[in-house]
C-alpha positions as CSV (number, residue, x, y, z in Angstrom):
1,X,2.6,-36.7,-2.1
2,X,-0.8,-38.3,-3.3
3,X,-3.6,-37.4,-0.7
4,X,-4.6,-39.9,2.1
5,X,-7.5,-41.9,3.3
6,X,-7.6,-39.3,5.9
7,X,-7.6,-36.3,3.8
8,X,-10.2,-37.6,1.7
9,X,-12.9,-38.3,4.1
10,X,-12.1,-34.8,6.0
11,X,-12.5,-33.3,2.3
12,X,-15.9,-35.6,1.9
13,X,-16.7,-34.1,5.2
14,X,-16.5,-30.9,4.0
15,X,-18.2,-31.2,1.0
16,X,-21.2,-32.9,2.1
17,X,-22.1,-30.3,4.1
18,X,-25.4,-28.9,2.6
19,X,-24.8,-31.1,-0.4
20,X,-26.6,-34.2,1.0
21,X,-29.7,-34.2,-1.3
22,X,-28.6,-33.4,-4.5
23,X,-28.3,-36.2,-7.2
24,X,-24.7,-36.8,-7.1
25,X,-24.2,-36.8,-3.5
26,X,-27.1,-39.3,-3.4
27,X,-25.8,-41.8,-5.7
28,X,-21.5,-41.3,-4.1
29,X,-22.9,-42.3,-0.9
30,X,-25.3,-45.1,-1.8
31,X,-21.2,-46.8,-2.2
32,X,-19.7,-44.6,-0.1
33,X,-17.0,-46.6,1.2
34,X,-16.3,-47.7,-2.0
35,X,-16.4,-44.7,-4.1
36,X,-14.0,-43.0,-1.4
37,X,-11.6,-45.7,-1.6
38,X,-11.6,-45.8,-5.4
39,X,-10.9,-42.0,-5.4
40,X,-7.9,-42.5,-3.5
41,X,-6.8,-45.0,-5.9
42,X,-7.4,-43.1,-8.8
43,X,-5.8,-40.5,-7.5
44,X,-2.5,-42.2,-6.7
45,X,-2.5,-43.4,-10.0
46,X,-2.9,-40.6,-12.1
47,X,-6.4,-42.7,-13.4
48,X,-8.4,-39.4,-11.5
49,X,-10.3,-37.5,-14.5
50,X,-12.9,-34.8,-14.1
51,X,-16.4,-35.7,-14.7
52,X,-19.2,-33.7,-15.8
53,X,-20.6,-30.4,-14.7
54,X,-23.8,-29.3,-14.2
55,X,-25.1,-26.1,-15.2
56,X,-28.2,-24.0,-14.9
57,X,-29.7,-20.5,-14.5
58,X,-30.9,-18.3,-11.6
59,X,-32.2,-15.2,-12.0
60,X,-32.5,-13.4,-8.7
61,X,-31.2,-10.4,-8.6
62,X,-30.2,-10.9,-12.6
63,X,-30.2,-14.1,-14.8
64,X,-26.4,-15.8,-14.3
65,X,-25.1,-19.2,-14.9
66,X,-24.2,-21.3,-12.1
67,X,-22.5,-25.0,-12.2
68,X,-21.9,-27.1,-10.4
69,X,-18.9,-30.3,-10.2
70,X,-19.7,-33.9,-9.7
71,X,-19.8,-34.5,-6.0
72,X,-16.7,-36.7,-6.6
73,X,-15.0,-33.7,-8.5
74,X,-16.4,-31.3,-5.9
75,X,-14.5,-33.8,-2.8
76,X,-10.8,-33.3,-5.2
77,X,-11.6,-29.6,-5.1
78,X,-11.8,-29.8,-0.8
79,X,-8.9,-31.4,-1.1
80,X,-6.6,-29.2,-3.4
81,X,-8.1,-26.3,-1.1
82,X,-7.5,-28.5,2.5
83,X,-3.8,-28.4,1.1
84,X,-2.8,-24.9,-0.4
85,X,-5.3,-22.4,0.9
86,X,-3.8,-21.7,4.4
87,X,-0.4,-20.6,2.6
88,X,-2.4,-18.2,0.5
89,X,-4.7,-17.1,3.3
90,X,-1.5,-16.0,5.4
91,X,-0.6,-14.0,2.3
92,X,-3.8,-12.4,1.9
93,X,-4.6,-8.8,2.5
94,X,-7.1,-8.2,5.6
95,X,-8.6,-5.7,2.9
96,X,-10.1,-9.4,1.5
97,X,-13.3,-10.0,3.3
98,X,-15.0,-13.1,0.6
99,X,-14.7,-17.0,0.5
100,X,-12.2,-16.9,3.8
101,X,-12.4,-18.2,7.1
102,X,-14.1,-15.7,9.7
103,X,-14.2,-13.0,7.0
104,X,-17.5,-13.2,5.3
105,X,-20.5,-10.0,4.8
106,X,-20.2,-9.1,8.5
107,X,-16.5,-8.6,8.8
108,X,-16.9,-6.7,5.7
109,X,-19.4,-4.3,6.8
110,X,-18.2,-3.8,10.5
111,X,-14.1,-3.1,8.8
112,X,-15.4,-0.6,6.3
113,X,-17.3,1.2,8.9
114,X,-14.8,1.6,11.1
115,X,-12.7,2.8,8.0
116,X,-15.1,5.2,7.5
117,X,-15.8,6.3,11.2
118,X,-11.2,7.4,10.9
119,X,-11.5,9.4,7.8
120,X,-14.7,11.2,8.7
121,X,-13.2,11.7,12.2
122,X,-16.6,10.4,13.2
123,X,-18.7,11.9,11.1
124,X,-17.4,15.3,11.7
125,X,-15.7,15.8,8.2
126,X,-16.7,15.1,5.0
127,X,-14.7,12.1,3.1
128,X,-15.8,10.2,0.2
129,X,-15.9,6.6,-1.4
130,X,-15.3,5.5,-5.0
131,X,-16.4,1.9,-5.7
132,X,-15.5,0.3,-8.3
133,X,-16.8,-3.0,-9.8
134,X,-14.7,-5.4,-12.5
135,X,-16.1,-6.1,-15.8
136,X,-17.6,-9.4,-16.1
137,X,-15.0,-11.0,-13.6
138,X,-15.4,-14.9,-13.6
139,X,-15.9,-14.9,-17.3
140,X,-12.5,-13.3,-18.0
141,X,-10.4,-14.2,-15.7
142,X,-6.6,-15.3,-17.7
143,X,-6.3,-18.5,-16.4
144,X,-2.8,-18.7,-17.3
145,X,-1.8,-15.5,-15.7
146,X,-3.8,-17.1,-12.4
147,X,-1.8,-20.0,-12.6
148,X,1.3,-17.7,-12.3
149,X,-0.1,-16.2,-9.3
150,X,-0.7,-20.0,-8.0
151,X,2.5,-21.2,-9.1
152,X,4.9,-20.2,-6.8
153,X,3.5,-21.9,-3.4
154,X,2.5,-25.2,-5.1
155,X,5.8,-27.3,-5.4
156,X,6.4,-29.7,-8.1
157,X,4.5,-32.6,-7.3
158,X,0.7,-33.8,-7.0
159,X,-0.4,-30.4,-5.3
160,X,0.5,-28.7,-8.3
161,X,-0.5,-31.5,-10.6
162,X,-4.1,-31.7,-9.7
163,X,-4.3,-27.7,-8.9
164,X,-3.4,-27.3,-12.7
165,X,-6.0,-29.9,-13.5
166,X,-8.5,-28.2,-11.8
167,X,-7.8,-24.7,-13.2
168,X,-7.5,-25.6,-16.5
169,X,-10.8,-27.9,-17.3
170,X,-13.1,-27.3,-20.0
171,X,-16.1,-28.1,-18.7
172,X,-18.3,-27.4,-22.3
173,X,-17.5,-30.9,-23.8
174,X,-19.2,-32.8,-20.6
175,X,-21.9,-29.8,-19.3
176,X,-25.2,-31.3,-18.6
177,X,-27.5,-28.0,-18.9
178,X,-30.2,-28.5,-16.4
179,X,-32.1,-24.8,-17.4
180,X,-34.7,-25.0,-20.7
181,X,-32.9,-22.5,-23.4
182,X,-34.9,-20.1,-22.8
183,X,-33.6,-19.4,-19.7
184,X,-30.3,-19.6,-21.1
185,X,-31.0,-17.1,-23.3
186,X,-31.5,-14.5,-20.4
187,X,-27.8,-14.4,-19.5
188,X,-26.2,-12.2,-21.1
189,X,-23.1,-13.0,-23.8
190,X,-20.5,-11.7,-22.4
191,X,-21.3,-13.0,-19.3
192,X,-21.8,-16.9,-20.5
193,X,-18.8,-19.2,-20.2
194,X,-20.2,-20.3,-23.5
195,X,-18.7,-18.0,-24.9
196,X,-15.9,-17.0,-22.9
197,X,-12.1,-15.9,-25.0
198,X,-9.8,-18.5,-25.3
199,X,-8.1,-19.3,-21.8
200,X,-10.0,-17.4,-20.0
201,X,-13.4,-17.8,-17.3
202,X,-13.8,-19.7,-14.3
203,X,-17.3,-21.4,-13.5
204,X,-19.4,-20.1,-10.7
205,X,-20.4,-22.4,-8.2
206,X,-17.3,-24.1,-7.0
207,X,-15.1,-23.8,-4.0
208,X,-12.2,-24.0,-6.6
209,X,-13.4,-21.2,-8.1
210,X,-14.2,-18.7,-5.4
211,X,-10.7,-19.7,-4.4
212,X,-9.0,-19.1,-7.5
213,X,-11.0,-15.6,-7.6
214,X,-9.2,-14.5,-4.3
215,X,-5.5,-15.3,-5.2
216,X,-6.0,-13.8,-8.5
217,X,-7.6,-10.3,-6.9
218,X,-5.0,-10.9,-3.8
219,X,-2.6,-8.9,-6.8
220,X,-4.6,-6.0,-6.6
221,X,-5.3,-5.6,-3.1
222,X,-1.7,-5.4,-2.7
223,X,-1.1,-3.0,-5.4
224,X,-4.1,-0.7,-3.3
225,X,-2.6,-1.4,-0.6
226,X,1.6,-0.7,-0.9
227,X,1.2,1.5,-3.8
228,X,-2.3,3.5,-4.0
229,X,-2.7,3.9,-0.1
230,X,-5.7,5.1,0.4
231,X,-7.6,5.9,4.1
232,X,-9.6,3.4,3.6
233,X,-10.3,-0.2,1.4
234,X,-12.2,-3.5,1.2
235,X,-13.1,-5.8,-1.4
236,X,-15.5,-8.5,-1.5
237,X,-14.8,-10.8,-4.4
238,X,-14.9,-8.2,-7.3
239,X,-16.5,-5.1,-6.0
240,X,-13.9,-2.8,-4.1
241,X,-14.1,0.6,-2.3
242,X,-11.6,3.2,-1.7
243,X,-11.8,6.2,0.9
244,X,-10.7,9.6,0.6
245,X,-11.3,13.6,1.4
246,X,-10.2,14.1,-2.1
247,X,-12.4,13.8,-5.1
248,X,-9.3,13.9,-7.5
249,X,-7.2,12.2,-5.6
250,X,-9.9,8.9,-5.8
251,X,-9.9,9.7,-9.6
252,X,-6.2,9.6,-9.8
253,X,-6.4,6.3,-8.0
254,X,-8.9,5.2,-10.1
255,X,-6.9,5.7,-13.3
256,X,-4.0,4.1,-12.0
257,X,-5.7,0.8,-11.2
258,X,-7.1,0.7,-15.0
259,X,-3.5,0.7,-15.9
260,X,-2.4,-1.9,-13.3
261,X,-5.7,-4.4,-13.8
262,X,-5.1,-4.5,-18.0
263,X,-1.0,-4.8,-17.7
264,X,-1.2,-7.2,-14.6
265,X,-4.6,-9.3,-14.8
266,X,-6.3,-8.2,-18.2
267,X,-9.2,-7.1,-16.5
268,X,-11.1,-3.9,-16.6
269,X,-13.5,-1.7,-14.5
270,X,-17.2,-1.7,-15.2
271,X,-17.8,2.1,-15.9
272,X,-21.5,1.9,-15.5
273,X,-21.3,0.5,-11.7
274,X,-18.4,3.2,-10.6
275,X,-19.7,5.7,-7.9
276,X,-18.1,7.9,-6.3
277,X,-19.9,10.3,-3.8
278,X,-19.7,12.2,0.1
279,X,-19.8,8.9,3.0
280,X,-22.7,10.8,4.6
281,X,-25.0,9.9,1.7
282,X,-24.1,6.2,2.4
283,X,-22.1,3.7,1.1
284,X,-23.9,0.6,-0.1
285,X,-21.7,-2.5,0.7
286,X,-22.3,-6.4,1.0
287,X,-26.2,-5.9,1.3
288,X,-26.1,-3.0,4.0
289,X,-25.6,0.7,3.5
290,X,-23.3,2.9,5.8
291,X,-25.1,5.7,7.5
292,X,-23.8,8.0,10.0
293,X,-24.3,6.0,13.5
294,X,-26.2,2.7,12.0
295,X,-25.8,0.4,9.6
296,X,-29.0,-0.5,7.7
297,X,-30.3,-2.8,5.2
298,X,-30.1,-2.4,1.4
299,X,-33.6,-1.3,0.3
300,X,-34.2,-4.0,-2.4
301,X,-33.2,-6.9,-0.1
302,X,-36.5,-7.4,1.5
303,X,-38.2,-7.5,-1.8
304,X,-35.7,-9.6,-3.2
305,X,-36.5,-11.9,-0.1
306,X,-40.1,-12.0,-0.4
307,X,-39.9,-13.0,-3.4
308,X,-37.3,-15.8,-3.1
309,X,-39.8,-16.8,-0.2
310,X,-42.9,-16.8,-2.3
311,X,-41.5,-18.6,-5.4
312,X,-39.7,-21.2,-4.0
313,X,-40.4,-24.7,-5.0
314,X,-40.2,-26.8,-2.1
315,X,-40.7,-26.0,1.8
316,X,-37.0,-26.8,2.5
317,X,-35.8,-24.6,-0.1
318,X,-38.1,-21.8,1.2
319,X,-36.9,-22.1,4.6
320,X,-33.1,-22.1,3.0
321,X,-34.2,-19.1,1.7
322,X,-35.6,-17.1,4.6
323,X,-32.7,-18.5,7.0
324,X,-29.9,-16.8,4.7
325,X,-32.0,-13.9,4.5
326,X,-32.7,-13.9,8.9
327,X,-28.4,-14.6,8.7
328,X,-27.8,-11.3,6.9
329,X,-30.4,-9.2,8.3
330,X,-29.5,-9.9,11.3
331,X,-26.1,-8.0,10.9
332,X,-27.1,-4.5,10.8
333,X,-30.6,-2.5,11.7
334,X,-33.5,-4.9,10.2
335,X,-35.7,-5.8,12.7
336,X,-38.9,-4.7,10.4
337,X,-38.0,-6.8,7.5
338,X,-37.2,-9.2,9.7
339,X,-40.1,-9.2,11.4
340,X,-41.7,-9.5,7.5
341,X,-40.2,-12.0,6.5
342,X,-41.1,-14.1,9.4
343,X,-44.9,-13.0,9.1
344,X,-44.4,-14.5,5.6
345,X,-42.6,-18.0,6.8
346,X,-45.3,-18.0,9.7
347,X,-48.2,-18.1,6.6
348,X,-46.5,-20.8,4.8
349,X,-46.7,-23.2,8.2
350,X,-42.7,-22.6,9.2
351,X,-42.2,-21.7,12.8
352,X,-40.0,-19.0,13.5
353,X,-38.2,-18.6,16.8
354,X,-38.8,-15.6,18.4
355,X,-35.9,-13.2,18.2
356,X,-36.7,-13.6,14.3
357,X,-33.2,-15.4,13.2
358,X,-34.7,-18.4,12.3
359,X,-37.1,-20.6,10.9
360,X,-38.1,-24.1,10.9
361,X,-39.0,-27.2,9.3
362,X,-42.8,-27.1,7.8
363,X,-45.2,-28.4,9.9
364,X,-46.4,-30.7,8.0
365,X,-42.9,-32.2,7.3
366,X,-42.1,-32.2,11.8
């Protein structure tokens, strides 16, 4: 069944929010009305093509690609997820803890801690943690082999029509690339959708995307889970971690994912961002390390904020900034950089409230 009126506007809903100033959304809702009603014909139709992406570089922490749908493509993407993501959310593994409801960096550190608190028997015995990282993940995912994945709870109508649309786009004919080339030329090869192998890559930035990521990984969370077993495990999109008092028995584990991620997903581990040491040293995960009794911040996230804070190119992009920054910090033991970063906000004329989770619109701009 074609989508509604009323699915449409929740998905618009949805996508506007935080999208409001950018270009596209701009120019959708100078028509809005309009433009929401031609969607829904187009989509009825079958008329419904995918329009150009946008894509550009950021390079904090490391020079990537980002891109980023039309704001018309972006409301079909809502609306493929409004429809098929709660039967793959109730499949997921709880071990999943990125781009679902309720399960974002904070559920992710507080369930791996309490992993770790059972196999240490608090801290009492020594355990250890192998994490693991995937090799350029977005870049080579097999989109047929995700669509197989997909297949199953998408039925044989528009659901599955559009989903397959989605999925398999080529957005190089239509990119508009918004970064100067040599900022292009920071990201790596083998990490440009430029140049990604035939049928594979996804492009970063989309909900579509993120999405896609988590039924395709869903395969090996439940391989970890039903057939490794370990004491403990959580993921966060491609970076996993495994719990264990046994050295070898985390290498054994280790090998036998290799062999299931190349003959299930054609994917391999990065060998150069595997560690495996004792829990007690902590274990760095979703921006805060793991110490007996506390949780704490990773060391280069303040400077990384700063320097967001202090480069940024508008007052409403700084204070985006330092709010994300606040949101995350305030998860785990950070009042000092906290209270840093809000020194820092408080020089560049941006109240801060005064528990140090937020700041505010320039003064100038209020």
């Amino acid at each position: 069944m074609t989508p509604t009126m009323e699915e449409i506007v929740v998905a618009y809903s949805d996508c506007r929010k935080g999208k409001r100033n950018t270009d596209s959304a701009i120019s959708f809702e100078l028509r809005l009305a309009r433009n929401l009603c031609r969607l829904r014909d187009d989509l009825a139709s079958g008329r419904y093509q995918i329009g150009a992406s946008r894509c550009f570089v950021v390079t904090n922490p490391k020079p990537r690609e980002v891109w980023a749908a039309a704001f018309r493509d972006r409301i079909v993407h809502h609306v493929m997820y409004n429809r098929i993501a709660p039967a793959f959310h109730a499949t997921f593994s709880a071990a999943s803890c990125a781009c679902i409801p309720g399960r974002g960096t904070l559920y992710g550190a507080k369930r791996l801690e309490r992993q770790v608190r059972s196999v240490t028997q608090n801290w009492s015995r020594r355990a250890y943690y192998l994490k693991l990282d995937l090799s350029n993940f977005f870049v080579s995912i097999h989109r047929p082999t995700l669509f197989g994945l997909l297949e199953p709870k998408l039925g044989n109508g528009w659901t599955r029509s559009i989903t397959e649309q989605i999925l398999f786009h080529d957005p190089l004919p239509q990119v508009d690339v918004r970064s100067p080339p040599e900022l292009m030329a920071l990201v790596p090869r083998h990490k440009s959708l430029f140049r990604a192998a035939d049928g594979c890559g996804l492009p970063i930035g989309n909900l579509s995307s993120q999405f896609f990521a988590n039924v395709y990984l869903n395969a090996l969370d439940q391989f970890v889970g039903h057939q490794i077993k370990p004491k403990g495990y959580i993921r966060y999109v491609d970076d996993f971690i495994l719990l264990h008092e046994s050295t070898e028995w985390l290498n054994e584990a280790k090998v036998r994912i290799e062999a299931f991620l190349a003959a299930r997903l054609r994917a391999a581990i990065n060998p150069t961002k595997t560690v495996l040491q004792p829990i007690d040293r902590g274990v760095d995960f979703v921006g805060q390390v793991i110490k007996p009794w506390r949780r704490i911040l990773r060391g280069r996230m303040l400077p990384s904020a700063l320097h967001r804070i202090a480069t940024a190119g508008d007052a409403e992009s700084r204070r985006s900034s330092a709010n994300s920054y606040l949101g995350l910090m305030r998860q785990c033991a950070a009042y000092r950089e906290r209270t840093d970063i809000a020194r820092r906000m408080l020089r560049h004329g941006h109240p801060v409230d005064n528990k140090l989770t937020r700041a505010f619109a320039h003064r100038g701009d209020m």
